[in-house]
PDB file of N, CA, C and O in Angstrom:
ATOM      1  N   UNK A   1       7.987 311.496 -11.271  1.00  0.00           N
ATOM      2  CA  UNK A   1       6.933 312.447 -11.571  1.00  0.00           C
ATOM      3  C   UNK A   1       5.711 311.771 -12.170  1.00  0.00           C
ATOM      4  O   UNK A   1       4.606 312.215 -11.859  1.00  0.00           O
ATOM      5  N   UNK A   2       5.790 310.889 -12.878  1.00  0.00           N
ATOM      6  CA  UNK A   2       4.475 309.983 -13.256  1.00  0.00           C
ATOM      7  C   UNK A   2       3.318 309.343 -12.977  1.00  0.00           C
ATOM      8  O   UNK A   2       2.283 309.040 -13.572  1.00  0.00           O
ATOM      9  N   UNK A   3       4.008 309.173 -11.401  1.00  0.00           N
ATOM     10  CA  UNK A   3       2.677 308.912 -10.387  1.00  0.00           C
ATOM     11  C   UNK A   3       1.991 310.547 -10.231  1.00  0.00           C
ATOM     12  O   UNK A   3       0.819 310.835 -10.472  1.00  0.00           O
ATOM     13  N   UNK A   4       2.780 311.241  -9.890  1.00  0.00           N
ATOM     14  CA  UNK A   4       1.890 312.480  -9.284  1.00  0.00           C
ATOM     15  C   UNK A   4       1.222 312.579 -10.540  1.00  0.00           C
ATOM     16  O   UNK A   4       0.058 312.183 -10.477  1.00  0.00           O
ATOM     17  N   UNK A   5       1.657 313.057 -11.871  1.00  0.00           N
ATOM     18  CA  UNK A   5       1.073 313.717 -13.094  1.00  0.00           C
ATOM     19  C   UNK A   5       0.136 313.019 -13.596  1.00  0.00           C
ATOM     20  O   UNK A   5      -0.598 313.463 -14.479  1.00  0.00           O
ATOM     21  N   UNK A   6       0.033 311.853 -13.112  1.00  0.00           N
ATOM     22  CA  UNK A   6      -0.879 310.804 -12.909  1.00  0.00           C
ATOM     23  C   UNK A   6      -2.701 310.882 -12.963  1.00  0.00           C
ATOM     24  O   UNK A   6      -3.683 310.656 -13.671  1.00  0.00           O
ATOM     25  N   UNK A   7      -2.132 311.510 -11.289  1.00  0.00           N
ATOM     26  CA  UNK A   7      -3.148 311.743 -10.336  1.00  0.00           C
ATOM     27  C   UNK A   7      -3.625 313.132 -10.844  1.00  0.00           C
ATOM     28  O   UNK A   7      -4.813 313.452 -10.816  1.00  0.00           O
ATOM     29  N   UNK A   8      -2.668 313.916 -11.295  1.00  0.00           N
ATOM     30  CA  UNK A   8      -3.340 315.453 -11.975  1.00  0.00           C
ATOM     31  C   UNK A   8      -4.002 315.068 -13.054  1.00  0.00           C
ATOM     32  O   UNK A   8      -5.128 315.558 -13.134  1.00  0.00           O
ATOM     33  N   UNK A   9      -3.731 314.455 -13.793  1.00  0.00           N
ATOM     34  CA  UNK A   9      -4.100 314.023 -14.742  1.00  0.00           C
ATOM     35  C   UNK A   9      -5.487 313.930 -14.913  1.00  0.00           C
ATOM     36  O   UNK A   9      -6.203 314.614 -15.643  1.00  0.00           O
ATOM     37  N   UNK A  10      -5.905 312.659 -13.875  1.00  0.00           N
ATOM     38  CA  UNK A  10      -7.388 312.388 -13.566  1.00  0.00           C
ATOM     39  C   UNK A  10      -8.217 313.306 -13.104  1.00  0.00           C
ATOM     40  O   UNK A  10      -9.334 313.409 -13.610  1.00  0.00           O
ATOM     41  N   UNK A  11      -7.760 314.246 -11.917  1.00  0.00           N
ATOM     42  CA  UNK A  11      -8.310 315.258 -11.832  1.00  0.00           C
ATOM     43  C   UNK A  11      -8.648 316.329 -12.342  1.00  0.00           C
ATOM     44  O   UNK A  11      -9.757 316.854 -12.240  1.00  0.00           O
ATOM     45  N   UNK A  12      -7.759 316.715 -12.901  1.00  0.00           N
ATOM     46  CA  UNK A  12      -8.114 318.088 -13.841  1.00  0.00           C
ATOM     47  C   UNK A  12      -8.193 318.276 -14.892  1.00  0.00           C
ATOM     48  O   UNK A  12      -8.564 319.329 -15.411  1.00  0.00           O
ATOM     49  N   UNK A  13      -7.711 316.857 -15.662  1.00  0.00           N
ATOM     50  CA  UNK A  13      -7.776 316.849 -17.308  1.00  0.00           C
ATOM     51  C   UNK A  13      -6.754 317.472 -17.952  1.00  0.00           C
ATOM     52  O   UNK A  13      -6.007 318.261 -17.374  1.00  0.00           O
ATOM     53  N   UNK A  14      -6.622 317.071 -19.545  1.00  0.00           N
ATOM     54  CA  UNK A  14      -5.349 316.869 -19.679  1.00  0.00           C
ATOM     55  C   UNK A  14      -5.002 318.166 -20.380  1.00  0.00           C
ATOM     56  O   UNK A  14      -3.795 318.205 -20.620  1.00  0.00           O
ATOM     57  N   UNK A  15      -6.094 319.957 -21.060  1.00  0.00           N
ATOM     58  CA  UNK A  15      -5.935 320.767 -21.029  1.00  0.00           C
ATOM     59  C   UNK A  15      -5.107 321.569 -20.048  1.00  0.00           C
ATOM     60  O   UNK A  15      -3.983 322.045 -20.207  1.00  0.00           O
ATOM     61  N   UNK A  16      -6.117 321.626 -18.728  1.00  0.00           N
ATOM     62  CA  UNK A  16      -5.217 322.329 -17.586  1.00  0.00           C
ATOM     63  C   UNK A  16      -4.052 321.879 -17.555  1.00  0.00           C
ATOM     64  O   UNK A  16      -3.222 322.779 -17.429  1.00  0.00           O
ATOM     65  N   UNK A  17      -3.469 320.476 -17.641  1.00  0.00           N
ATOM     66  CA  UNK A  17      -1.947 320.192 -17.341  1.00  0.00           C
ATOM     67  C   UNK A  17      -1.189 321.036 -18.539  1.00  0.00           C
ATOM     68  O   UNK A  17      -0.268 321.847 -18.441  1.00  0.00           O
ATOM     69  N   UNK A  18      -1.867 320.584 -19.654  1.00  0.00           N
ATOM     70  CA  UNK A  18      -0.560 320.924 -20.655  1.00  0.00           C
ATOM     71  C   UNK A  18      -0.403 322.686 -20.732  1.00  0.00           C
ATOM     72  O   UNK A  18       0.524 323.354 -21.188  1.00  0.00           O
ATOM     73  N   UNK A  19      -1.539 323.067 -20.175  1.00  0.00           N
ATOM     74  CA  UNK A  19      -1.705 324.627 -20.300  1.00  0.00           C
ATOM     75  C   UNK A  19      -0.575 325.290 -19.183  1.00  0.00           C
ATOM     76  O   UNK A  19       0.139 326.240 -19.504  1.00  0.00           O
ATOM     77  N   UNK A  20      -0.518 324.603 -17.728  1.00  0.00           N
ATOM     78  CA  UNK A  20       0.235 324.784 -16.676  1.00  0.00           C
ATOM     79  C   UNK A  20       1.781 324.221 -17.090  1.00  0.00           C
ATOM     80  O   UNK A  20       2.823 324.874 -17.070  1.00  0.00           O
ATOM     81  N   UNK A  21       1.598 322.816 -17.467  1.00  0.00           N
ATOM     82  CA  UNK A  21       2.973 322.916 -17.930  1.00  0.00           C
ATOM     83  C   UNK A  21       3.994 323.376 -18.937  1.00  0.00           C
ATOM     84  O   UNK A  21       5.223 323.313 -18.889  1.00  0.00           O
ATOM     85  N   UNK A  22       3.134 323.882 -19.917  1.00  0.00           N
ATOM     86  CA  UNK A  22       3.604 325.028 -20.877  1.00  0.00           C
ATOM     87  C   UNK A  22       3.744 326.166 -19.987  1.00  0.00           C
ATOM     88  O   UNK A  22       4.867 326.653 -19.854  1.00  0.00           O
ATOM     89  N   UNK A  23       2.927 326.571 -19.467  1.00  0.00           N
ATOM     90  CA  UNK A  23       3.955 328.063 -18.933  1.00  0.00           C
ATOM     91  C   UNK A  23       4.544 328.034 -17.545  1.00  0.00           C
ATOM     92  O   UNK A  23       4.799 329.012 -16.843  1.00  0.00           O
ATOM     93  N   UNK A  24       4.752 326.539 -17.210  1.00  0.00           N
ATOM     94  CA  UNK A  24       6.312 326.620 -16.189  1.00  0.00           C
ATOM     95  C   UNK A  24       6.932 325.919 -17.180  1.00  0.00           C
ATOM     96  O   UNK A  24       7.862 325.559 -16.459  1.00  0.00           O
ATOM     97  N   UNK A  25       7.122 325.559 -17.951  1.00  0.00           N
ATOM     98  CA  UNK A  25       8.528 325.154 -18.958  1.00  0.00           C
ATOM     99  C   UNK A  25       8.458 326.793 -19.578  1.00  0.00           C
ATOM    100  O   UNK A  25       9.515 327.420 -19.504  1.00  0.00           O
ATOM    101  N   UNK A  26       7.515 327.348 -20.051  1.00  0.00           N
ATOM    102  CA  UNK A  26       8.309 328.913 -20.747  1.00  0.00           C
ATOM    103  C   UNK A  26       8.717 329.921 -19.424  1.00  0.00           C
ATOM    104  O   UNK A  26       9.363 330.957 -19.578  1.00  0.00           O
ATOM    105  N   UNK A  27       8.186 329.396 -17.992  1.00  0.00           N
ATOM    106  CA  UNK A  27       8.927 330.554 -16.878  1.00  0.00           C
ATOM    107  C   UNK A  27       9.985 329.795 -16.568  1.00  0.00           C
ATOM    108  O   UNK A  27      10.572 330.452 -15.707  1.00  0.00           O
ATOM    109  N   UNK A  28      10.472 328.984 -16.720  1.00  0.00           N
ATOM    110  CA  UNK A  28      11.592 327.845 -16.317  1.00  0.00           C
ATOM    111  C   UNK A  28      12.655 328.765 -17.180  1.00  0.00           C
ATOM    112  O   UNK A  28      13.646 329.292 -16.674  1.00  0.00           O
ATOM    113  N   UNK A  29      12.331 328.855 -18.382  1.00  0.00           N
ATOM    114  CA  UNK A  29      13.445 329.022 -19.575  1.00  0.00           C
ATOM    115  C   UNK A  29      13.792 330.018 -19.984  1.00  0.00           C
ATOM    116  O   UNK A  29      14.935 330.296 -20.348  1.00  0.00           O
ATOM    117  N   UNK A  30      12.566 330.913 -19.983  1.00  0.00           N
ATOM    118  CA  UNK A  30      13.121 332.546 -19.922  1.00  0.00           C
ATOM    119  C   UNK A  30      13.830 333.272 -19.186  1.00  0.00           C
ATOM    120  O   UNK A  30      13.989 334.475 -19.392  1.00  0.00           O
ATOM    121  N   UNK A  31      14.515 332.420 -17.924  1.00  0.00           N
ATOM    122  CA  UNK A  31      15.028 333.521 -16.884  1.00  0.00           C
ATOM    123  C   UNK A  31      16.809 332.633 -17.689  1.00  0.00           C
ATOM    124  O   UNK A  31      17.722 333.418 -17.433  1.00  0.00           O
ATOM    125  N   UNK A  32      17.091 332.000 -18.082  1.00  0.00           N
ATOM    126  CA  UNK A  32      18.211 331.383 -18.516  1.00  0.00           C
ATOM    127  C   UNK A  32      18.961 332.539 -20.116  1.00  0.00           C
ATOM    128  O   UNK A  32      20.144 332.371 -20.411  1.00  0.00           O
ATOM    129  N   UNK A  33      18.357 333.268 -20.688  1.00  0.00           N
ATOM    130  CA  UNK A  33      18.313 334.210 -20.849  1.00  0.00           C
ATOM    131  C   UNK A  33      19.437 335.007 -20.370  1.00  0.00           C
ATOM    132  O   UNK A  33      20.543 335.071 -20.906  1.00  0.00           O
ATOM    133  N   UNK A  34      18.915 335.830 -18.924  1.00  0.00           N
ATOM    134  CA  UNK A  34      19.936 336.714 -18.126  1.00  0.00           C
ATOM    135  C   UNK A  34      20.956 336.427 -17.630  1.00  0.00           C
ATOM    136  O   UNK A  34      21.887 337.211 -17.443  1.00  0.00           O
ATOM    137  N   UNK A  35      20.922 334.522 -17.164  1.00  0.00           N
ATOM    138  CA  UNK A  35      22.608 334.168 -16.432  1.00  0.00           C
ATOM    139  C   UNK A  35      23.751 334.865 -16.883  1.00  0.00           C
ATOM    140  O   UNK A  35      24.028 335.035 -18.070  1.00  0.00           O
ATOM    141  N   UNK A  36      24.084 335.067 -16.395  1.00  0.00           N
ATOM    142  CA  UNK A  36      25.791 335.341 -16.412  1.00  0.00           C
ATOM    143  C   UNK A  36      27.111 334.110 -15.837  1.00  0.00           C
ATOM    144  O   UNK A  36      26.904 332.946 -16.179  1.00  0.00           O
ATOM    145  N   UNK A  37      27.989 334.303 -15.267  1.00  0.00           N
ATOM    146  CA  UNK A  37      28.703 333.639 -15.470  1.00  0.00           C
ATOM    147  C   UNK A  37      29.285 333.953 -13.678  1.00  0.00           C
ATOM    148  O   UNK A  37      30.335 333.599 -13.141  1.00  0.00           O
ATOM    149  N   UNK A  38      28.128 334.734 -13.126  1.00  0.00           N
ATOM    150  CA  UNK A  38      28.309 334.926 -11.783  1.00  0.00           C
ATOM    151  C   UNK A  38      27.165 334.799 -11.619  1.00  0.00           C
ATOM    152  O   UNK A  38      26.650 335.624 -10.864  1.00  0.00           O
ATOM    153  N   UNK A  39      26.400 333.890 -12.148  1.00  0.00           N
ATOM    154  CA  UNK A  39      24.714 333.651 -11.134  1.00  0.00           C
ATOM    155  C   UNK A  39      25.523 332.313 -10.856  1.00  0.00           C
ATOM    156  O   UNK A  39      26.500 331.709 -11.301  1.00  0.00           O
ATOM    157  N   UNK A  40      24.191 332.150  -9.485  1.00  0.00           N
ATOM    158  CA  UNK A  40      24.362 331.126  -8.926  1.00  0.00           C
ATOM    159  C   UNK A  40      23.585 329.541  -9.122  1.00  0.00           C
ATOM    160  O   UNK A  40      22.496 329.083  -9.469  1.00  0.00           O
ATOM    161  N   UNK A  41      24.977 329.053  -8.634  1.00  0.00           N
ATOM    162  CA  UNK A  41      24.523 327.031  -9.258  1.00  0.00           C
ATOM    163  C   UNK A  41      22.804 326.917  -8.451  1.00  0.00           C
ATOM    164  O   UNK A  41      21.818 326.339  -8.908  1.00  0.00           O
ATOM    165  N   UNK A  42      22.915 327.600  -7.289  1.00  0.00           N
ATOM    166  CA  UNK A  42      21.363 327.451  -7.049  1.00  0.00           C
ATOM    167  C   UNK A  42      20.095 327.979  -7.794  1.00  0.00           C
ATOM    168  O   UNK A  42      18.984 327.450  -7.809  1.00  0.00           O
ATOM    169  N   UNK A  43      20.504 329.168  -8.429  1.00  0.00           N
ATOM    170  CA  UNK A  43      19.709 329.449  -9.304  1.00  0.00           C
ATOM    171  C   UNK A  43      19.374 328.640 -10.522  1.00  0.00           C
ATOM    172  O   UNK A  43      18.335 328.710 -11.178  1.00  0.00           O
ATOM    173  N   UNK A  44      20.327 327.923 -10.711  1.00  0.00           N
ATOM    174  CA  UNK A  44      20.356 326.977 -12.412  1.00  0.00           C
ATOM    175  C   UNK A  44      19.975 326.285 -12.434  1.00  0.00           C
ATOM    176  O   UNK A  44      19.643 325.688 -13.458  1.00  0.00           O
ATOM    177  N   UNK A  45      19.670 325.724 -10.591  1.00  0.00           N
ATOM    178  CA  UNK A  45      18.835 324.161 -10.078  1.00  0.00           C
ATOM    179  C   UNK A  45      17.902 324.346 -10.143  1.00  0.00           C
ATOM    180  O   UNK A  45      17.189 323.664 -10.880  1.00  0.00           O
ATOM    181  N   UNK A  46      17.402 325.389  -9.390  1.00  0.00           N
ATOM    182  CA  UNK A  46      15.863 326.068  -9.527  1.00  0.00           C
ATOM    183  C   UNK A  46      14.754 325.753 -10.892  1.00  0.00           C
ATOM    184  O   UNK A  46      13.829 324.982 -11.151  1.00  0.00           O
ATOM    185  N   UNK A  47      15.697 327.171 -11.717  1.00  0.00           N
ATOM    186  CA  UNK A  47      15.103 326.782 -13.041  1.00  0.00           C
ATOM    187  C   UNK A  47      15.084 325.312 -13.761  1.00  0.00           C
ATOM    188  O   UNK A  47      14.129 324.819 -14.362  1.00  0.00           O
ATOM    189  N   UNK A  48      16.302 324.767 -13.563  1.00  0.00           N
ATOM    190  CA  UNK A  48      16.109 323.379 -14.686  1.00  0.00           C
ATOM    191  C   UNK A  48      14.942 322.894 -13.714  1.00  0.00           C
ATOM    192  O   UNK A  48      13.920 322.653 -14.357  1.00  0.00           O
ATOM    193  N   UNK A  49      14.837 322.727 -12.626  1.00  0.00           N
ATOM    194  CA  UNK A  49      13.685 322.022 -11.909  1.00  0.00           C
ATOM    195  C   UNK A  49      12.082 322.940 -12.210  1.00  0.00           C
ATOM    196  O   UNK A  49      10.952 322.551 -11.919  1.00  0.00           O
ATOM    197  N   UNK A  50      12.285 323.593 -12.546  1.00  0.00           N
ATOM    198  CA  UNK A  50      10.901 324.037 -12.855  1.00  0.00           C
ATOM    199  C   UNK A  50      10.623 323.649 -14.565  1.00  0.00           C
ATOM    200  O   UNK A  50       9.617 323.369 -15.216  1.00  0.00           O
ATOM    201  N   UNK A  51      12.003 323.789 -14.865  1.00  0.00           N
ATOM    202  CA  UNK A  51      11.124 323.368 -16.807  1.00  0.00           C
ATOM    203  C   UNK A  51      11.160 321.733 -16.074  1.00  0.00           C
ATOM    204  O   UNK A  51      10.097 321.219 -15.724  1.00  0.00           O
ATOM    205  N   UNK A  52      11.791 321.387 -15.987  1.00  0.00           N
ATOM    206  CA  UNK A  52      11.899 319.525 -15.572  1.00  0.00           C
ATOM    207  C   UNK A  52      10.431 319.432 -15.484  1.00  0.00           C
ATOM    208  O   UNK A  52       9.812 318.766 -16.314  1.00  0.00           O
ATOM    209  N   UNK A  53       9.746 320.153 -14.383  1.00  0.00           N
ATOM    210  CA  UNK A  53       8.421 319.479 -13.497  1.00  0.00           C
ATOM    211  C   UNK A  53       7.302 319.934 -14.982  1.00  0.00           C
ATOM    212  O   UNK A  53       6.243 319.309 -14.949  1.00  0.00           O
ATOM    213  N   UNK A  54       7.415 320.704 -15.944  1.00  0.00           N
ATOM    214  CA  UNK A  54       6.821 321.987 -16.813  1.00  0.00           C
ATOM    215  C   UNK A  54       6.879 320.504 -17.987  1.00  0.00           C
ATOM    216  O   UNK A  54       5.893 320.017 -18.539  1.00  0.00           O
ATOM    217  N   UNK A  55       8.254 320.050 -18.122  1.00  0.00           N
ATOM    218  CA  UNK A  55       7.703 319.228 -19.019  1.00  0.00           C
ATOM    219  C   UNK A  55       7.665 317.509 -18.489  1.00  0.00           C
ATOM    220  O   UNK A  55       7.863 316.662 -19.360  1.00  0.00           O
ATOM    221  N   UNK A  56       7.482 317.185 -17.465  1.00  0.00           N
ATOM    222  CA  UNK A  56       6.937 316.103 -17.032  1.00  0.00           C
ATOM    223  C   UNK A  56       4.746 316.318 -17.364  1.00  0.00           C
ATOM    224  O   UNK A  56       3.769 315.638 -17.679  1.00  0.00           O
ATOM    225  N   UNK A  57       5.018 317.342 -17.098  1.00  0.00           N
ATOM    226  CA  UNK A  57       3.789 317.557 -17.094  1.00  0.00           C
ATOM    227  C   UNK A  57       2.925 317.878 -18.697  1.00  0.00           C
ATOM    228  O   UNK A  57       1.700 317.767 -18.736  1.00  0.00           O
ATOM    229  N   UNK A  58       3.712 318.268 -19.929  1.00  0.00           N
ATOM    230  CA  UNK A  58       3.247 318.269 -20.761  1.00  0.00           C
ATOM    231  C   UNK A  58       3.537 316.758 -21.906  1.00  0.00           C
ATOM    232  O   UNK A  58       2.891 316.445 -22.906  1.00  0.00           O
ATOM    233  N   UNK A  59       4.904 315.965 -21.196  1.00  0.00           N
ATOM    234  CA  UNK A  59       4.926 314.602 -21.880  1.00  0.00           C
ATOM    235  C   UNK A  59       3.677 313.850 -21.709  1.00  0.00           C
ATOM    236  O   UNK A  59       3.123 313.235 -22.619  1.00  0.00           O
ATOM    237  N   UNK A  60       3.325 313.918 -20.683  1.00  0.00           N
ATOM    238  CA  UNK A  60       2.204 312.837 -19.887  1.00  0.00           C
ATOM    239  C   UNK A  60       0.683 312.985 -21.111  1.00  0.00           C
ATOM    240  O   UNK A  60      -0.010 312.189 -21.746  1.00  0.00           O
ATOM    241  N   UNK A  61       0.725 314.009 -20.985  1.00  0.00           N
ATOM    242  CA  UNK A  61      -0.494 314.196 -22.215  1.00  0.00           C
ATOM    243  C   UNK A  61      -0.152 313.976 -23.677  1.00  0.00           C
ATOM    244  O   UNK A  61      -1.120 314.047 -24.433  1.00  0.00           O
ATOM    245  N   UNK A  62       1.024 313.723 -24.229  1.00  0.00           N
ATOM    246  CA  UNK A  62       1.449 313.493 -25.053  1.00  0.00           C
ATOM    247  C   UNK A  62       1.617 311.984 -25.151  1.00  0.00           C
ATOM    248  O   UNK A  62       1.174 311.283 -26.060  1.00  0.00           O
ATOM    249  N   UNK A  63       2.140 311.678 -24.357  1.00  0.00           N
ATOM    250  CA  UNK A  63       1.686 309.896 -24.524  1.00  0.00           C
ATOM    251  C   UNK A  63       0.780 309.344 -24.452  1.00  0.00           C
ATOM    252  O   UNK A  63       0.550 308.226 -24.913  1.00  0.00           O
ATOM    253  N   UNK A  64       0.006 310.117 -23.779  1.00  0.00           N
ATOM    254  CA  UNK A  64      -1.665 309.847 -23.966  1.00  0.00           C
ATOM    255  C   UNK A  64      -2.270 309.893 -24.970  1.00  0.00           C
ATOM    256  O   UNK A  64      -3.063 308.956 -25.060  1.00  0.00           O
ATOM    257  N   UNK A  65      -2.274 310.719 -25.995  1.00  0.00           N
ATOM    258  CA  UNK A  65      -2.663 310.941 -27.321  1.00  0.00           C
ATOM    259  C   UNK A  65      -1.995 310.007 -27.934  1.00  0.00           C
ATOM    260  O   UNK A  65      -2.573 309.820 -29.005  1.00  0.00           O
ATOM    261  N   UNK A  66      -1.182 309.385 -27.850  1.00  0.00           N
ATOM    262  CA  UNK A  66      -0.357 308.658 -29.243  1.00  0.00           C
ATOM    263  C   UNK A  66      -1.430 307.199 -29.065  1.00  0.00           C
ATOM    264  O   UNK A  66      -1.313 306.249 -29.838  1.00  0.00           O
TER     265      UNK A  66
END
C-alpha cells in the first residue's frame, strides 16, 4: 500500500487522505458491531480490508509528521 498512498499523497495532500482514511477505518469497523456468529468469512474479509486500506492511509501521514 505505500507506493499507492504514496502517489495520493502527492496529489491530494495529506488532509484529504487522513480525512478519507478516517472514515473508511470508522465504515470498516462499525459494521463489526452486528456480526453474529452466522455472518459470513466473506464479509469479515471485506471489512478488515477496508479498515486495512483506511489505515494504510492514515499511517502514511503520520510518519510524515514525525
Amino acid at each position: 500500500m505505500s507506493p499507492i498512498t504514496g502517489r495520493i499523497f502527492d496529489r491530494y495532500g495529506a488532509r484529504k487522505m487522513a480525512t478519507t482514511g478516517m472514515t473508511l477505518l470508522t465504515l470498516g469497523t462499525i459494521p463489526f458491531v452486528f456480526l453474529t456468529e452466522n455472518s459470513s468469512f466473506l464479509m469479515i474479509i471485506i471489512l478488515y480490508a477496508i479498515r486495512t486500506i483506511g489505515v494504510a492511509l492514515v499511517m502514511m501521514n503520520l510518519l510524515l509528521s514525525v
